[in-house]
C-alpha positions as CSV (number, residue, x, y, z in Angstrom):
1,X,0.0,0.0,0.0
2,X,3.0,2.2,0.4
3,X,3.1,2.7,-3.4
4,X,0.0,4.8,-3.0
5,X,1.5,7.4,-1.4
6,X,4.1,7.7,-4.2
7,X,4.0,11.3,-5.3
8,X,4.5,10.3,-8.8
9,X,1.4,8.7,-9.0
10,X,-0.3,12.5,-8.5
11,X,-3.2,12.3,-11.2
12,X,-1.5,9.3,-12.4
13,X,-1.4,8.9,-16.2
14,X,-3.2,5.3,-17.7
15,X,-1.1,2.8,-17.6
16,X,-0.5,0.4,-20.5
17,X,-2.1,-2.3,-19.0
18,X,-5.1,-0.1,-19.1
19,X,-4.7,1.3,-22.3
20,X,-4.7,-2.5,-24.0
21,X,-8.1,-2.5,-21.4
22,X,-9.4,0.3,-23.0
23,X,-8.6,-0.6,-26.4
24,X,-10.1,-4.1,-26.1
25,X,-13.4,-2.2,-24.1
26,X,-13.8,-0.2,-27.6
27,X,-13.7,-3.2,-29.8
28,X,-16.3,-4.7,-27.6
29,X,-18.1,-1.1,-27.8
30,X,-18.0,-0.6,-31.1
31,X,-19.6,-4.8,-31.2
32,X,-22.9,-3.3,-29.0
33,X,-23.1,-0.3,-31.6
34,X,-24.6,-2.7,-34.4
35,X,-27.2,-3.1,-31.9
36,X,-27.8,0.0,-30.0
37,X,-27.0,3.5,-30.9
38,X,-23.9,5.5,-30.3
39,X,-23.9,7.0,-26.3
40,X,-24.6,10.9,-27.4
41,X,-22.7,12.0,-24.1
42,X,-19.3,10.6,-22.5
43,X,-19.0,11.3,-18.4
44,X,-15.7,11.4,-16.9
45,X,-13.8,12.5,-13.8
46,X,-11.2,15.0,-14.2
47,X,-8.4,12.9,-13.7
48,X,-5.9,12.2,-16.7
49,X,-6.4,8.4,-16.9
50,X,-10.3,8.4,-16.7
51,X,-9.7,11.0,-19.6
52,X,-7.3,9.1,-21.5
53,X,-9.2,6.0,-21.1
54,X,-12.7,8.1,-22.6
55,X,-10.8,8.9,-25.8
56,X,-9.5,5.6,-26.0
57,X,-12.7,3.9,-26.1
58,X,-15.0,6.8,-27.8
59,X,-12.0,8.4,-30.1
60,X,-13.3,11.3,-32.1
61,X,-16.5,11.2,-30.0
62,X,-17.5,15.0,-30.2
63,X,-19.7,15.3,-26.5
64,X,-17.4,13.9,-23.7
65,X,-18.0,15.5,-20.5
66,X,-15.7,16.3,-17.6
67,X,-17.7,16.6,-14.3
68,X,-16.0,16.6,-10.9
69,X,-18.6,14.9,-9.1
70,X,-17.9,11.9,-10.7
71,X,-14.1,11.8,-9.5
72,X,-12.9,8.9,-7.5
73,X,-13.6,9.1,-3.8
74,X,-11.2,11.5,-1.9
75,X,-9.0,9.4,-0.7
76,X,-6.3,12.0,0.1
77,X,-3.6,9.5,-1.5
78,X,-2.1,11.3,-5.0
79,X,-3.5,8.8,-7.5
80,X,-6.7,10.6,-6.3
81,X,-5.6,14.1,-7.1
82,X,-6.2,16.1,-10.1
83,X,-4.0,18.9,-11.4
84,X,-4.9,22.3,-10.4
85,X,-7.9,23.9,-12.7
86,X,-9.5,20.5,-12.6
């Protein structure tokens, strides 16, 4: 648990692991979309990886949404903290 107090992790970029995750979550997306249609809004957190992993699975999408309510609990540990004007 120590690691989540590493100050490198502040608003800790996706990691390739979760960039193969979101990349496979698209194909599997884009599999639903010959069924349903298209989400017309994209919600995210403010943090860079929940953004980074929104244009990896809706790239191009033209209505993705940043709304701070939806950020990951307050935990107080860095992973959990957004750069300043988020």
């Amino acid at each position: 648990k120590d690691v989540l107090n590493c100050q490198t992790l502040f608003d800790a970029a996706l990691s390739p692991s979760g960039e193969k995750e979101a990349l496979n979550c698209r194909e599997s997306i884009e599999s639903l979309e010959r069924e349903f249609s298209r989400p017309t809004q994209i919600l995210v957190s403010p943090l860079q990886r929940t953004l980074q992993t929104a244009n990896l699975i809706f790239p191009g999408h033209n209505n993705i949404l940043v709304r701070e309510p939806l950020r990951e609990r307050m935990t107080g540990l860095p992973c959990d903290e957004g750069q300043s004007g988020n």
